[in-house]
C-alpha positions as CSV (number, residue, x, y, z in Angstrom):
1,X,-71.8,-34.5,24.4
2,X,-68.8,-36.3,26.4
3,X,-67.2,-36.5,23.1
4,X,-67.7,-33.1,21.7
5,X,-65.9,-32.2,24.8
6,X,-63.3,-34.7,24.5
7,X,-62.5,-33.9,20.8
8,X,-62.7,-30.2,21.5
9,X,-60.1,-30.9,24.5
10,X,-58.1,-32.8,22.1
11,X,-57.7,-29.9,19.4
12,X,-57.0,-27.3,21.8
13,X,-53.9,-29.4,22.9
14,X,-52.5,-30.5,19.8
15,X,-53.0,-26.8,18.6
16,X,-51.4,-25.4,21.6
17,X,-48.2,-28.0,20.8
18,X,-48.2,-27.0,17.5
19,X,-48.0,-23.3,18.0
20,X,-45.3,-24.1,20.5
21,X,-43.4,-26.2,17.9
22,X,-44.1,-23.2,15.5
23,X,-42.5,-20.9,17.7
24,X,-39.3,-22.4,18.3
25,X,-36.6,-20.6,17.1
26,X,-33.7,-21.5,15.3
27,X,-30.5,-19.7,17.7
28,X,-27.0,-19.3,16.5
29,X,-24.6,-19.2,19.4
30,X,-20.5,-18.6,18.7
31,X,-18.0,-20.5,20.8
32,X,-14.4,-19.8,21.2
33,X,-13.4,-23.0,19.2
34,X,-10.9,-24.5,16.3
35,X,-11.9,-27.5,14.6
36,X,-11.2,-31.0,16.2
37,X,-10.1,-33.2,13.1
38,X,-11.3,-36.4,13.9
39,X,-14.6,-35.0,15.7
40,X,-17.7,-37.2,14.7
41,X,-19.5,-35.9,11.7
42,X,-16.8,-33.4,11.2
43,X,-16.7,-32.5,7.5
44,X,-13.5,-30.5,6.1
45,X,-13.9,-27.8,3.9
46,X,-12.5,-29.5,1.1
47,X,-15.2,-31.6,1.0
48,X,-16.8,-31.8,-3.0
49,X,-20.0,-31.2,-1.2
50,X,-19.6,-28.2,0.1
51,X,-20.0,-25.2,-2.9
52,X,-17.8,-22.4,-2.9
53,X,-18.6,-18.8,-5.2
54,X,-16.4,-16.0,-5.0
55,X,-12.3,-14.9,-5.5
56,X,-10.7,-17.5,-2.8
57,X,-7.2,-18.1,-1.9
58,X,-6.5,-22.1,-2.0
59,X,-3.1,-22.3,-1.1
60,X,-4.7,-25.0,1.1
61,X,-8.0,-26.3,0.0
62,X,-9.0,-28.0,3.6
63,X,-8.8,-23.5,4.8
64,X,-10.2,-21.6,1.7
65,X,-9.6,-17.7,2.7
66,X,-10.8,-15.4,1.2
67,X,-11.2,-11.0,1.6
68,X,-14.0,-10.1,-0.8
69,X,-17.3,-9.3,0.4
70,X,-20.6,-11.4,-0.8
71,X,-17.8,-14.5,-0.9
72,X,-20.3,-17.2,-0.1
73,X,-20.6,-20.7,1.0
74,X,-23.0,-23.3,0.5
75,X,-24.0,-26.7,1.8
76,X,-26.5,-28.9,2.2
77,X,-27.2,-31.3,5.1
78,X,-29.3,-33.5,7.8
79,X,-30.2,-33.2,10.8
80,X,-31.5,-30.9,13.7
81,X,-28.3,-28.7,14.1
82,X,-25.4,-27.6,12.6
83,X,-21.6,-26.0,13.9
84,X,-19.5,-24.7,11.1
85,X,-15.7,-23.0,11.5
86,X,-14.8,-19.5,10.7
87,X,-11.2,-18.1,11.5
88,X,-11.0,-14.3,11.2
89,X,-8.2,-12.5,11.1
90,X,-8.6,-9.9,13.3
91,X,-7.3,-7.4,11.5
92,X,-4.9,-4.7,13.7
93,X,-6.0,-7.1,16.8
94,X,-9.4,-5.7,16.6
95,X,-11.7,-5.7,13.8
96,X,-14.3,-8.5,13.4
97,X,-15.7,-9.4,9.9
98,X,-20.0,-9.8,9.8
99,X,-21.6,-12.6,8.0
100,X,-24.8,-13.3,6.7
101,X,-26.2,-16.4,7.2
102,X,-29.0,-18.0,5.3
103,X,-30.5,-21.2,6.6
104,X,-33.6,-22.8,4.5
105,X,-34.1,-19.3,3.4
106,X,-33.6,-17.4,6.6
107,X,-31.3,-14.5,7.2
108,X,-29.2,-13.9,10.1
109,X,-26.1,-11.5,10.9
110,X,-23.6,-12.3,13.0
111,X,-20.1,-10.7,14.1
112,X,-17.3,-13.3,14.7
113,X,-15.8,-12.5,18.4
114,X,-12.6,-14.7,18.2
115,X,-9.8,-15.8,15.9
116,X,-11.4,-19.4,15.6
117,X,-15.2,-19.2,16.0
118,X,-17.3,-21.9,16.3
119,X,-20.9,-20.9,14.6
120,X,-23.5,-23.7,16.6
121,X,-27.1,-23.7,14.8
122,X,-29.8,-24.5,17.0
123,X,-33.2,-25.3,16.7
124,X,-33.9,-26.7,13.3
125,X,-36.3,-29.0,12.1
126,X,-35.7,-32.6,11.6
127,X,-35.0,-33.4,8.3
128,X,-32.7,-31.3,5.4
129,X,-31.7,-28.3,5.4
130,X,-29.8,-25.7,3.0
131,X,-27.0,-23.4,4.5
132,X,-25.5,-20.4,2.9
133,X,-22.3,-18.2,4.4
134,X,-21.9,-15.0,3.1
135,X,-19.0,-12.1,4.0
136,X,-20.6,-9.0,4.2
137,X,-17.7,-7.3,4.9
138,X,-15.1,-6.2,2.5
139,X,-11.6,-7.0,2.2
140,X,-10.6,-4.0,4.6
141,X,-11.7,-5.9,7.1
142,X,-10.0,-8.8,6.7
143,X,-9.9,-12.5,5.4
144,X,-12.0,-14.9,6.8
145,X,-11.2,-19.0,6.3
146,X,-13.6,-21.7,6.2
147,X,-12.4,-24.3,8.4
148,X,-15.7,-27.1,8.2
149,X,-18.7,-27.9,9.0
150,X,-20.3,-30.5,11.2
151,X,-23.2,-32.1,11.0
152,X,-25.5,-35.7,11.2
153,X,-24.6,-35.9,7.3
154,X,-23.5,-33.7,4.6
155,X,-25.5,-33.9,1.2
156,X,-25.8,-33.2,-2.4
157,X,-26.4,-29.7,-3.4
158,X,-28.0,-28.9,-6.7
159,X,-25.7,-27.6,-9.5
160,X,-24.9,-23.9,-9.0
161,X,-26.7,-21.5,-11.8
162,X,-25.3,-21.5,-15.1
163,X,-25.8,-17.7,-15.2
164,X,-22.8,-15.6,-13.4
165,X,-22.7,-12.4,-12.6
166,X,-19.6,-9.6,-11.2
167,X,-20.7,-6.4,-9.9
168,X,-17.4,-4.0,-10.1
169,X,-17.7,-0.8,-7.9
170,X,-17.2,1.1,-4.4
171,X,-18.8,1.4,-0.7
172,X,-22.1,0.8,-2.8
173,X,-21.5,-2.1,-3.8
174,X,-20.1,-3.5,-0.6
175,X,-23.1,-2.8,1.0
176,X,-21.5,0.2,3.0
177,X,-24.0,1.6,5.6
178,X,-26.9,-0.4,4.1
179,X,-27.6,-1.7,7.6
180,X,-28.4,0.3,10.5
181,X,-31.1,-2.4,12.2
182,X,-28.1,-4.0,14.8
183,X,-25.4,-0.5,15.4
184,X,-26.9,2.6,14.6
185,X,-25.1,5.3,12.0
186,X,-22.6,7.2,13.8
187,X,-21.9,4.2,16.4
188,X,-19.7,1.8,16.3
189,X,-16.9,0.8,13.9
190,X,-16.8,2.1,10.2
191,X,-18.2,-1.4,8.7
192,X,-20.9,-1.9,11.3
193,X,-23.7,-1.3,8.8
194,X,-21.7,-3.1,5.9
195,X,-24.8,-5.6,4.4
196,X,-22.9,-7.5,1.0
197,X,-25.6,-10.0,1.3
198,X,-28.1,-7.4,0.9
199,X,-26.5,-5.4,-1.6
200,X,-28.2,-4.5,-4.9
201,X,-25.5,-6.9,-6.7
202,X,-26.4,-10.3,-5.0
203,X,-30.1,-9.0,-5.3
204,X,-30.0,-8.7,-8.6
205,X,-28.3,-12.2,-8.8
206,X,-30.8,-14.3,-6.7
207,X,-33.8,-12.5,-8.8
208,X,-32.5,-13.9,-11.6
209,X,-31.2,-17.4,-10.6
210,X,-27.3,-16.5,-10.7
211,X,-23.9,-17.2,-9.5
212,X,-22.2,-13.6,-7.9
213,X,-18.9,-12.0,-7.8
214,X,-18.6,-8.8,-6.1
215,X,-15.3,-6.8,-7.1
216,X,-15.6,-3.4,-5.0
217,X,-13.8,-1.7,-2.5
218,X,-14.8,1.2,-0.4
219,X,-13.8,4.7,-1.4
220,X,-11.9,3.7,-4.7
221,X,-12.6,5.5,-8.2
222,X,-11.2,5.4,-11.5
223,X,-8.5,7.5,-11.6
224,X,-9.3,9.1,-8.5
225,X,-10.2,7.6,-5.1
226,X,-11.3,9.3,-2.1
227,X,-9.7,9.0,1.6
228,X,-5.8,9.1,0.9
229,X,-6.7,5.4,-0.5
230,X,-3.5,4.9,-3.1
231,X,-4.8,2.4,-4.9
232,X,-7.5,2.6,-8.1
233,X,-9.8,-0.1,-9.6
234,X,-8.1,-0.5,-12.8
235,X,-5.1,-1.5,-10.5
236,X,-6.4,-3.8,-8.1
237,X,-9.2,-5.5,-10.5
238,X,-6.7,-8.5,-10.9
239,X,-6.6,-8.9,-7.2
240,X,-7.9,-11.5,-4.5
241,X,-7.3,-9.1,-1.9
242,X,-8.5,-5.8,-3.4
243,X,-8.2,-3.4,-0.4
244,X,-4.3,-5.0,0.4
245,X,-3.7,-5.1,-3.8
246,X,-2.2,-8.6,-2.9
247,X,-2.7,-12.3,-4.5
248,X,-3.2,-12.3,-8.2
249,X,-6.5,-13.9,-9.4
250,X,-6.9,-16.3,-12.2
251,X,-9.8,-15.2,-14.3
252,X,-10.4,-18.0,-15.7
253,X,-12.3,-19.5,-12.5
254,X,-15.3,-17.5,-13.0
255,X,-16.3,-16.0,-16.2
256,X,-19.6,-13.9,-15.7
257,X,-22.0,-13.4,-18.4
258,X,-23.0,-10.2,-16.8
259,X,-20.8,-7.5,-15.8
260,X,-21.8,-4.2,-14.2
261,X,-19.7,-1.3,-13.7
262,X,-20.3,1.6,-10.5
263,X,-17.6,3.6,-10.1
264,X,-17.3,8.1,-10.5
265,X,-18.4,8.4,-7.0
266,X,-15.0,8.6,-5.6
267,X,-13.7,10.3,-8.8
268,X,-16.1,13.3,-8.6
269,X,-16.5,15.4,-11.7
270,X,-13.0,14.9,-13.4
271,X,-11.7,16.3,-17.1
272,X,-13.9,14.6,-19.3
273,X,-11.3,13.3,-21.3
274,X,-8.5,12.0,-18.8
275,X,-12.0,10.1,-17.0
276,X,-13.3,8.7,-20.1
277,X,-10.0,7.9,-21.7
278,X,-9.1,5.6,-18.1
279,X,-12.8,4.3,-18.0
280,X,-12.3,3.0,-21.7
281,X,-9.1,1.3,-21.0
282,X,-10.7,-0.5,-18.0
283,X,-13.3,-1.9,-19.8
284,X,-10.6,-3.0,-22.6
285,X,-9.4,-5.1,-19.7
286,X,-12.2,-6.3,-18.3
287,X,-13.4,-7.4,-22.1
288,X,-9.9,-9.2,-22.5
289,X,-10.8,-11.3,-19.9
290,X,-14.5,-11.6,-20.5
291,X,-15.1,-12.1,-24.0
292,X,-18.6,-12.2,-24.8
293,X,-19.8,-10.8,-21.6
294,X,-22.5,-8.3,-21.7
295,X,-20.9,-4.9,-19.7
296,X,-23.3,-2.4,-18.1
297,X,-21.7,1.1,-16.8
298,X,-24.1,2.4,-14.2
299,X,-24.1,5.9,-12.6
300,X,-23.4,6.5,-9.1
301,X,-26.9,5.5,-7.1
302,X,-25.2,8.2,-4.6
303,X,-24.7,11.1,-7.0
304,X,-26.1,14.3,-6.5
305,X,-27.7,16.3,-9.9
306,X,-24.5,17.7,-10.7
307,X,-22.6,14.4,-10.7
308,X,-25.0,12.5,-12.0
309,X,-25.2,14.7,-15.3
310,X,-21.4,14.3,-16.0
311,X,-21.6,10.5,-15.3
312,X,-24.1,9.9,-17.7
313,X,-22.5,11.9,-20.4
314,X,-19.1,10.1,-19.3
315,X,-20.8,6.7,-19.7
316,X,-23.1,7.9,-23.1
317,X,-20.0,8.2,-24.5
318,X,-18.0,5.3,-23.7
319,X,-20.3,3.2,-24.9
320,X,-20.3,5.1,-28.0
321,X,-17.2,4.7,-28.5
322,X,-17.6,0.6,-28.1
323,X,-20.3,0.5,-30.3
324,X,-18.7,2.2,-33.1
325,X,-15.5,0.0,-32.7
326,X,-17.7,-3.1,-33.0
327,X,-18.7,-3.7,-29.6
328,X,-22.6,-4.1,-29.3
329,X,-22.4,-6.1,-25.6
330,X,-22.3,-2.9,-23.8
331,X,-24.6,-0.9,-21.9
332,X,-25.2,2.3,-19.7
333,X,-27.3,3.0,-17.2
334,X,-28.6,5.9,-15.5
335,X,-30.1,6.3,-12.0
336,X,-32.4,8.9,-11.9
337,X,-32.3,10.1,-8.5
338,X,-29.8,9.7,-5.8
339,X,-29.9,7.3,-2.7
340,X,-28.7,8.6,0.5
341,X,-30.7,7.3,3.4
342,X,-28.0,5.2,5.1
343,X,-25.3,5.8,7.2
344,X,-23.3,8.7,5.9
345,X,-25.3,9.5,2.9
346,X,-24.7,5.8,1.2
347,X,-27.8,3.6,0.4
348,X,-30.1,1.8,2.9
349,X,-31.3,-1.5,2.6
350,X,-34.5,0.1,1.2
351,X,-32.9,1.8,-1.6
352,X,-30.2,-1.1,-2.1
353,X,-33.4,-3.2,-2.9
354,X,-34.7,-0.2,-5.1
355,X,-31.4,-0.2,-6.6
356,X,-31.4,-3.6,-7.6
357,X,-35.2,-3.5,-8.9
358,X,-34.1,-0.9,-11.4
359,X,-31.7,-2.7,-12.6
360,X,-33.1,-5.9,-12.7
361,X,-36.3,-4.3,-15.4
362,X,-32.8,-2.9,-17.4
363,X,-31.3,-6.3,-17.4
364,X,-34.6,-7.9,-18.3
365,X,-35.7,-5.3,-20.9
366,X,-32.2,-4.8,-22.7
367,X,-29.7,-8.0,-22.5
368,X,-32.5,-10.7,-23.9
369,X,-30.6,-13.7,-25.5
């Protein structure tokens, strides 16, 4: 009996240790805090280790900056903890970019509070872990640079995926008022909800194992874009820094196999033949510099009946037109009801998920190899 009681004894404590190790959680604290060079285990961001995807600025390769939101960064390391370095810009002396970050799979957002931010990770298990940095702001908000990382040692990561995909479009794309679950609609600043991470785009990419670009900026259209904005896609789309229409991009750095289009938003119903006649040239240019990619022009997941029934005769015939001049890698695609449940009318995370379910069956269905 003595050691019925003993054993018994003996499993209540190690399970009450393990739920206790269970339950520790991994924190993420931000320190006011440039990178010291020569720290121990300090690993510059030039390092070949570390994976970079998205349209970066490497004027100096040891502080990639970059604008774009769902710009993301990837490493792989040891250890129990992890500190990496993001400046922000602090655009107008105010405005602080969100990121996502991803760590063995699980998702935090966080706000940078200072020009140099020092982003300490603790609480991990021993052993390896995977980290991914994502912007999920947009380029109105400012650039963010990757300064390092630190940790007990920095390691391989697999290859990235050989499938790459670029999501072109507006606010919808950038995740604009996705996410309400920190700042509710209505409070804060204007990007406060902003989610790129989240965003039907990179969904659609990590469902289907693939690198992603997204090219978007809020409130632009085609030929017309909302807010006083003076710029337009077709003008920008060679751009590292869409929203300031600044830093030409070399195309050649990422060629997606996958293209999707979402813009007529911003553009509202237009003259059928002064949209469709823009819309065509754009995708000229964006087949110039993706040859065999396979295009999809979506309808606005925002558009009311109205809109949507003009944007899918728009798009209908666009493709048309492709097809008949030889052009068989292009697609359209209509949504069939209109997703307003986030802040001020755009997409929730919900429906950004819903979004990206859709088109993931199209993609699957339609663009077979």
């Amino acid at each position: 009996m003595q050691t019925i009681k003993k054993e018994i004894c003996f499993l209540v404590i190690l399970l009450s240790v393990n739920a206790l190790y269970a339950q520790k959680q991994i924190s993420i604290s931000i320190q006011k805090t440039a990178p010291a060079q020569n720290a121990k285990s300090f690993y510059s961001a030039d390092d070949s280790l570390i994976q970079y995807v998205g349209r970066i600025q490497n004027a100096n390769p040891a502080l990639p900056r970059f604008w774009m939101p769902g710009v993301y960064i990837k490493a792989k390391f040891e250890g129990n903890t992890v500190s990496f370095f993001l400046n922000d810009e602090v655009l107008y002396g105010n405005v602080h970019n969100y990121v996502a970050i991803i760590i063995d799979g699980k998702l935090f957002r966080l706000q940078t509070k200072y020009v140099n931010n020092k982003f300490i990770v603790n609480g991990l298990k021993k052993g390896m872990h995977t980290i991914t940095i994502c912007k999920d702001t947009e380029s109105g908000n400012g650039y963010l640079e990757f300064a390092g990382i630190i940790c007990k040692k920095l390691l391989s990561l697999p290859p990235k995926p050989k499938l790459k995909m670029e999501f072109i479009g507006n606010s919808i794309t950038c995740g604009f008022g996705a996410d309400a679950s920190q700042i509710a609609c209505g409070k804060g600043q204007w990007y406060d909800q902003h989610n790129a991470y989240m965003s039907y785009g990179p969904l659609t990419a990590r469902a289907l194992n693939a690198q992603w670009h997204i090219s978007a900026v809020s409130g632009i259209g085609m030929i017309h874009s909302c807010c006083n904005m003076k710029i337009l896609m077709p003008q920008v789309f060679d751009k590292i820094n869409m929203a300031g229409d600044s830093l030409l991009w070399t195309f050649n750095q990422y060629i997606p196999d996958i293209v999707t289009i979402c813009l007529g938003q911003n553009d509202g119903i237009q003259d059928s033949t002064t949209f469709c006649n823009a819309y065509v040239e754009f995708v000229k240019t964006v087949r110039s510099k993706y040859a065999d990619a396979k295009i999809i022009l979506l309808t606005s997941p925002m558009a009311d009946a109205k809109l949507r029934a003009a944007l899918k005769n728009y798009l209908g015939s666009i493709v048309d037109y492709f097809h008949k001049i030889g052009d068989t890698k292009l697609y359209d695609y209509v949504y069939e009801k209109s997703y307003n449940g986030g802040c001020l009318a755009h997409p929730n995370l919900k429906e950004q998920k819903e979004i990206s379910d859709l088109l993931l069956a199209f993609i699957k269905k339609n663009l077979k190899e």
